[in-house]
VOZA-832590 format. One record per atom (N, C-alpha, C): x, y, z; residue number from 1; atom name; residue in three letters. Coordinates in steps of 0.1 Angstrom, whole numbers, plus 5000, padded with zeros to 4 digits. Each point is the difference from the previous one (the first is absolute). Example, Ala and Ser with C-alpha at 12.3 -4.5 7.8 and 13.67 -1.06 7.14 Angstrom:
+------+------+------+------+------+------+
:   px :   py :   pz : resi : name : resn :
+------+------+------+------+------+------+
: 5132 : 4943 : 5078 :    1 :    N :  ala :
: 4991 : 5012 : 5000 :    1 :   CA :  ala :
: 5009 : 5012 : 5000 :    1 :    C :  ala :
: 4996 : 5011 : 4993 :    2 :    N :  ser :
: 5009 : 5011 : 5000 :    2 :   CA :  ser :
: 4992 : 5011 : 5008 :    2 :    C :  ser :
+------+------+------+------+------+------+
//
This chain:
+------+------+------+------+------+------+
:   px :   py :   pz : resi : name : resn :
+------+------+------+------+------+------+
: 7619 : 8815 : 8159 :    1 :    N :  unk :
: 5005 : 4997 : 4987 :    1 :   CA :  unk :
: 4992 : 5007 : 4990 :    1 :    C :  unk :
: 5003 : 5004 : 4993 :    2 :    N :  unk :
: 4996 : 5008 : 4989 :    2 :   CA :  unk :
: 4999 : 4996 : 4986 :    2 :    C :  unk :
: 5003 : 5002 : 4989 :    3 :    N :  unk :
: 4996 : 4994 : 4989 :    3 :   CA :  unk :
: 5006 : 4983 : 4997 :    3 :    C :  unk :
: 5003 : 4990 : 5008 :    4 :    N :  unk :
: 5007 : 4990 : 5005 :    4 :   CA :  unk :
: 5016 : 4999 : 5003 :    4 :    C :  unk :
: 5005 : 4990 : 5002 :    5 :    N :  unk :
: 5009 : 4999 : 5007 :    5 :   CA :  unk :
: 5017 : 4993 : 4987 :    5 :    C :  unk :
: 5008 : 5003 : 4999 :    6 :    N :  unk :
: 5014 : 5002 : 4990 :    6 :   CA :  unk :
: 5003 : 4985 : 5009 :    6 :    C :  unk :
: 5002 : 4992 : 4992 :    7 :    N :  unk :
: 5007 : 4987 : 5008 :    7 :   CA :  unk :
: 5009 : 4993 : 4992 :    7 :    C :  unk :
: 5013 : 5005 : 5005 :    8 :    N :  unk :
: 5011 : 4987 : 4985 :    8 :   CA :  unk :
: 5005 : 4997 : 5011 :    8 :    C :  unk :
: 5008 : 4984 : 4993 :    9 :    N :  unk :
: 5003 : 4993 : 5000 :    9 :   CA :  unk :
: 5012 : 4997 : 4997 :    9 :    C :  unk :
: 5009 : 4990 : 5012 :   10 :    N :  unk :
: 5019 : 4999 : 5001 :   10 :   CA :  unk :
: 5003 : 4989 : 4992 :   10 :    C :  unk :
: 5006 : 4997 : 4994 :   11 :    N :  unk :
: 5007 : 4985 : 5000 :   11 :   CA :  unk :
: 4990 : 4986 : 4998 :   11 :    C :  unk :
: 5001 : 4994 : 5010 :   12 :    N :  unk :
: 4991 : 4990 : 4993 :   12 :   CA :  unk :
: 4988 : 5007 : 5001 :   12 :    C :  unk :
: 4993 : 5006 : 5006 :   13 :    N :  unk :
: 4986 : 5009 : 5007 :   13 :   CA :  unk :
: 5000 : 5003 : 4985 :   13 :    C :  unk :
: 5006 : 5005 : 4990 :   14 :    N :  unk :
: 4999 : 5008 : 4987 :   14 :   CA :  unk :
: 4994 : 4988 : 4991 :   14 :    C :  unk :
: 5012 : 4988 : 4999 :   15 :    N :  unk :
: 4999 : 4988 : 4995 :   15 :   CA :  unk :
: 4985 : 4992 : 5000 :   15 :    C :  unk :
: 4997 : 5001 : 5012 :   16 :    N :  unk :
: 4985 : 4996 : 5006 :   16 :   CA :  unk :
: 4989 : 5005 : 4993 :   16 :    C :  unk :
: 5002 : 5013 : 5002 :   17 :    N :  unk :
: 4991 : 5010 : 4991 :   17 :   CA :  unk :
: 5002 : 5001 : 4989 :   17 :    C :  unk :
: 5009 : 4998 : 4992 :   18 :    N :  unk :
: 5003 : 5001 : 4989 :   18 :   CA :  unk :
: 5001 : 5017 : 4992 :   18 :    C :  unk :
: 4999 : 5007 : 5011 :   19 :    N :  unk :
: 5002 : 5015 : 5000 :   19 :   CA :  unk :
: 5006 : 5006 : 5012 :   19 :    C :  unk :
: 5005 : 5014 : 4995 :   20 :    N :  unk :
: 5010 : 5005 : 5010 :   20 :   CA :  unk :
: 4988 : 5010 : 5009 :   20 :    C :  unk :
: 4990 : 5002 : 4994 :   21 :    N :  unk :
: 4992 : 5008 : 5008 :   21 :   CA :  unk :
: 4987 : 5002 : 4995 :   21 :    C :  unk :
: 4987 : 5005 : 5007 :   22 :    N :  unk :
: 4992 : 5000 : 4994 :   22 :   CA :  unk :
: 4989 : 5012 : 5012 :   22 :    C :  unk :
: 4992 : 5000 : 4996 :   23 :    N :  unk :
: 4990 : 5013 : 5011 :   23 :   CA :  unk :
: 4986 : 4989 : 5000 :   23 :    C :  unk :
: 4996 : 4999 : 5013 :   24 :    N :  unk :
: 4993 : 4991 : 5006 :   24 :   CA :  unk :
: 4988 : 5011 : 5006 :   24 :    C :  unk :
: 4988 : 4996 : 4995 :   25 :    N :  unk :
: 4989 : 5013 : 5008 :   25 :   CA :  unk :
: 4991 : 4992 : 5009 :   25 :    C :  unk :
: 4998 : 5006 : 5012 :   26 :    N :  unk :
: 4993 : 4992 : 5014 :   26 :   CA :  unk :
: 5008 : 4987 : 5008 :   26 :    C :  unk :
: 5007 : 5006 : 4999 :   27 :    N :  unk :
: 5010 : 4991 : 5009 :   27 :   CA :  unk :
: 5010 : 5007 : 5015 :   27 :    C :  unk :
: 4987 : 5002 : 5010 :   28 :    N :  unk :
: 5002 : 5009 : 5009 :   28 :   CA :  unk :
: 5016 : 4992 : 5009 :   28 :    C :  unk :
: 4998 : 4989 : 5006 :   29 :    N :  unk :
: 5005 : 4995 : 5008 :   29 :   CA :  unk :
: 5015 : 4992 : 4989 :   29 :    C :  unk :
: 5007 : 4993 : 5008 :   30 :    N :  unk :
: 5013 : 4992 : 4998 :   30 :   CA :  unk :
: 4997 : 4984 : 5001 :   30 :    C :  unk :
: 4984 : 5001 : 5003 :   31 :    N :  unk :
: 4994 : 4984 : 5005 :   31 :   CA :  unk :
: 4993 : 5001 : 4984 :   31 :    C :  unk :
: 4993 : 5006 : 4998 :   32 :    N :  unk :
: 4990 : 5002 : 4990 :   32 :   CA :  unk :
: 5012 : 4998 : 4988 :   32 :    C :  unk :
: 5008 : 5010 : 4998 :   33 :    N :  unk :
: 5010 : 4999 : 4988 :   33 :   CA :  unk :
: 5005 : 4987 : 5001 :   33 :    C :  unk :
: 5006 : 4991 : 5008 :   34 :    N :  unk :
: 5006 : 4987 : 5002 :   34 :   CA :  unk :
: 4985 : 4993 : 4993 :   34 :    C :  unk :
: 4989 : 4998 : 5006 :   35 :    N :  unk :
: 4992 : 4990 : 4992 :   35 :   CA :  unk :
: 5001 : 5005 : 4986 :   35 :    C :  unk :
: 4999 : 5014 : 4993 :   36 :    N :  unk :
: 4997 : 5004 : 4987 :   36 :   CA :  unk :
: 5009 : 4990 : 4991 :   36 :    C :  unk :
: 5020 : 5004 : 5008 :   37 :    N :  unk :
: 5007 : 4994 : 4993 :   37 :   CA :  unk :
: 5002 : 4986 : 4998 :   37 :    C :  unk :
: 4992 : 4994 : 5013 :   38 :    N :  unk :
: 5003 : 4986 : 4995 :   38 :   CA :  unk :
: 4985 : 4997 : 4994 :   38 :    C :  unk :
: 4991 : 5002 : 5000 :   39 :    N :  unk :
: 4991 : 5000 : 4991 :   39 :   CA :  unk :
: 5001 : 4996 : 4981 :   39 :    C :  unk :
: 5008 : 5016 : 4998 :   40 :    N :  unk :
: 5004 : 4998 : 4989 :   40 :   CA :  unk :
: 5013 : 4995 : 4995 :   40 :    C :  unk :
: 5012 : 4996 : 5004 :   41 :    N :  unk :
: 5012 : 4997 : 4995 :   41 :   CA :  unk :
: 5001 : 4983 : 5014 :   41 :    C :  unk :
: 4994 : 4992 : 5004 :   42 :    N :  unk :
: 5000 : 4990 : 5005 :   42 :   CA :  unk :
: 5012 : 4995 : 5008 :   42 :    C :  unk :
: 5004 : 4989 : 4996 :   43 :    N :  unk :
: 5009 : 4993 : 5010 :   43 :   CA :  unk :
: 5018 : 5005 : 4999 :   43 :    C :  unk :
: 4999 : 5006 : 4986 :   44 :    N :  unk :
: 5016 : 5007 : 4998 :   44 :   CA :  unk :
: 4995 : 5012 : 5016 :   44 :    C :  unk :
: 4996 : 5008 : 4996 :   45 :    N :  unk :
: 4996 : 5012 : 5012 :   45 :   CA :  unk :
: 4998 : 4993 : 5012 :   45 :    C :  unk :
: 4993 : 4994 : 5004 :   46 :    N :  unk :
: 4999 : 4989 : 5010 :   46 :   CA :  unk :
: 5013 : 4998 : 5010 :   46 :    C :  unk :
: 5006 : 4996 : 4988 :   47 :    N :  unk :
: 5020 : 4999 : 5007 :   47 :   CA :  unk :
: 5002 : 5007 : 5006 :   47 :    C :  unk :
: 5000 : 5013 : 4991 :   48 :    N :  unk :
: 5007 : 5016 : 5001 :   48 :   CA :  unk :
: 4998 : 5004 : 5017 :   48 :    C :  unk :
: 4982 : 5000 : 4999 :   49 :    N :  unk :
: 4996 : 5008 : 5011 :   49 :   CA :  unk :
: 5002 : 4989 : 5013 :   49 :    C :  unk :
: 5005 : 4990 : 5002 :   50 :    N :  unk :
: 4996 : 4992 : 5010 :   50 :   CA :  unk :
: 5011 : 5001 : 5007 :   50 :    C :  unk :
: 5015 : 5009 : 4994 :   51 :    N :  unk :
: 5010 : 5005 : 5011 :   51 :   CA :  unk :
: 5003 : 5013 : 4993 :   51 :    C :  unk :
: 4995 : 5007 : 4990 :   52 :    N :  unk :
: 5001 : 5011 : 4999 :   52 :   CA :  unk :
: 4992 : 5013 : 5010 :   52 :    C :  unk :
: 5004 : 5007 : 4993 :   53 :    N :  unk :
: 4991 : 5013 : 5010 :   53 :   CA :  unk :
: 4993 : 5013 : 4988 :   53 :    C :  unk :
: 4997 : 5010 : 5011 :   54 :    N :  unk :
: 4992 : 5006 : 4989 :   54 :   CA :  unk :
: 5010 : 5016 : 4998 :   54 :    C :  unk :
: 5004 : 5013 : 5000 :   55 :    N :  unk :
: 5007 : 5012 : 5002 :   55 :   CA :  unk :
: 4986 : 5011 : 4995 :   55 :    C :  unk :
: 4992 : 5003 : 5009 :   56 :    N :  unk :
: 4989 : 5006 : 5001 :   56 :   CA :  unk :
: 5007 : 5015 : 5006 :   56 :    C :  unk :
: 5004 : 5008 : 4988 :   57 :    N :  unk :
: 5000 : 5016 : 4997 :   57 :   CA :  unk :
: 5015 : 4998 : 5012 :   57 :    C :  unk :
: 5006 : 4994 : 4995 :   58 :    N :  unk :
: 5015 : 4996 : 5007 :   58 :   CA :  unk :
: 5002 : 4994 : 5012 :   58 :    C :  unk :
: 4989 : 4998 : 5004 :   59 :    N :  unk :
: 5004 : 4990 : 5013 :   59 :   CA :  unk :
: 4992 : 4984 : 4999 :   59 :    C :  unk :
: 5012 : 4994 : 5006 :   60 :    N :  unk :
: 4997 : 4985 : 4994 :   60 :   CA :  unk :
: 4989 : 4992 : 5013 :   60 :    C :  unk :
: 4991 : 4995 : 4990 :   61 :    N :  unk :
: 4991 : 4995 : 5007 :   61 :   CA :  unk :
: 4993 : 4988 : 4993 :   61 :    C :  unk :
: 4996 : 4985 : 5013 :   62 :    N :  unk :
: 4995 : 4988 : 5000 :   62 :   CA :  unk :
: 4985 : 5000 : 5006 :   62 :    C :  unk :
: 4995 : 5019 : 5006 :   63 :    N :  unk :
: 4986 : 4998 : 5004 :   63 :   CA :  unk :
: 4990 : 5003 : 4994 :   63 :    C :  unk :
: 4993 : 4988 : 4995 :   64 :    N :  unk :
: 4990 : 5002 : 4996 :   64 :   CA :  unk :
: 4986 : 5009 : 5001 :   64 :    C :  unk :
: 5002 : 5008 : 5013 :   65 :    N :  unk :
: 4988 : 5005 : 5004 :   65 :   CA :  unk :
: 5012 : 5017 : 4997 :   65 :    C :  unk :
: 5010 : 5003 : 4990 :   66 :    N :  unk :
: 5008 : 5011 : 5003 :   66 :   CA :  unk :
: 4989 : 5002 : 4987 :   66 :    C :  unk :
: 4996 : 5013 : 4994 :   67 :    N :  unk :
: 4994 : 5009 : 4996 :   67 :   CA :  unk :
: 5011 : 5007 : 4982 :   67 :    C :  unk :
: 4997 : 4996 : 4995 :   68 :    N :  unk :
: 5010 : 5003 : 4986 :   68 :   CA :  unk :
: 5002 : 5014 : 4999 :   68 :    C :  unk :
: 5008 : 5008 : 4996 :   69 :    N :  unk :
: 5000 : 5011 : 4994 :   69 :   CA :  unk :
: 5001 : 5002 : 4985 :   69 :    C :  unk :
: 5005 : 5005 : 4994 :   70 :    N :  unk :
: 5003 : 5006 : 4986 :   70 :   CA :  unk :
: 5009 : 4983 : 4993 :   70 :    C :  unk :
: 5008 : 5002 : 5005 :   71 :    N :  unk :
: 5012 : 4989 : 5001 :   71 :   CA :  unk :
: 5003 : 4987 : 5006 :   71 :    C :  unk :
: 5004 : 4987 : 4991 :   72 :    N :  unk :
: 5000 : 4989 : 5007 :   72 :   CA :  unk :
: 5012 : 4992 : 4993 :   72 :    C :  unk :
: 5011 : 5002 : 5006 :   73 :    N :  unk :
: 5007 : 4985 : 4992 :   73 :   CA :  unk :
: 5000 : 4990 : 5007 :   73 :    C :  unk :
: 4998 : 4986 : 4991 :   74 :    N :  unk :
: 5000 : 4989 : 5004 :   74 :   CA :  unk :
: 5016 : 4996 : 4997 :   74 :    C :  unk :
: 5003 : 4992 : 5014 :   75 :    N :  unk :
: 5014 : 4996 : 5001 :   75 :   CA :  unk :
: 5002 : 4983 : 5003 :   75 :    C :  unk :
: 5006 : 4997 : 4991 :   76 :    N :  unk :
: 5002 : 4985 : 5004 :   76 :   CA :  unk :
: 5010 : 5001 : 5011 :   76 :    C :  unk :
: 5002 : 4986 : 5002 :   77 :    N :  unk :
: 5013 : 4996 : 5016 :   77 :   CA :  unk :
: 5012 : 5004 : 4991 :   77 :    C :  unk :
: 5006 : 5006 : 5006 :   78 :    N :  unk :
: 5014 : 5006 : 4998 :   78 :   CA :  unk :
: 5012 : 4991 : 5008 :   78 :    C :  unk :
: 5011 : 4993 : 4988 :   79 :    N :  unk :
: 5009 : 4994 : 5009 :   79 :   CA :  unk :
: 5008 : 5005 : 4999 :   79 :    C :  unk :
: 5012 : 4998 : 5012 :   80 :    N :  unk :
: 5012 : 5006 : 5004 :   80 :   CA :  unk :
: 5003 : 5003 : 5014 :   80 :    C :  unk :
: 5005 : 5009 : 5004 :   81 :    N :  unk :
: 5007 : 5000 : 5015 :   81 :   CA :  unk :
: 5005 : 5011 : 5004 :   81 :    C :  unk :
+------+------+------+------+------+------+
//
């Protein structure tokens, strides 16, 4: 990771944050970023992430030990069929 990491935010994920996106510095991992975010935006984010997932440089991921690149959207649960 390099000058930190681009992380917006979907739908309610946006709502939670109360921004569509923001640049996050030292936040190597998807475990690390998960505490940052519920750190700062609490129990609304809390929701989000507890069936959402993460889209780490386009592939979607719930592992915390996966390694961030450039790019992170956070995705709430998606309904439908």
């Amino acid at each position: 990771m390099a000058d930190g990491v681009r992380v917006r935010y979907f739908a309610a994920a946006a709502e939670a944050a109360g921004r569509e996106e923001e640049t996050l510095d030292a936040v190597p991992t998807v475990g690390e970023l998960r505490a940052v975010l519920l750190a700062r935006y609490g129990d609304a984010m809390s929701r989000v992430l507890a069936s959402g997932s993460f889209l780490v440089d386009g592939v979607v991921s719930r592992d915390d030990s996966r390694t961030l690149g450039a790019r992170v959207d956070v995705l709430p649960p998606f309904a439908g069929g």
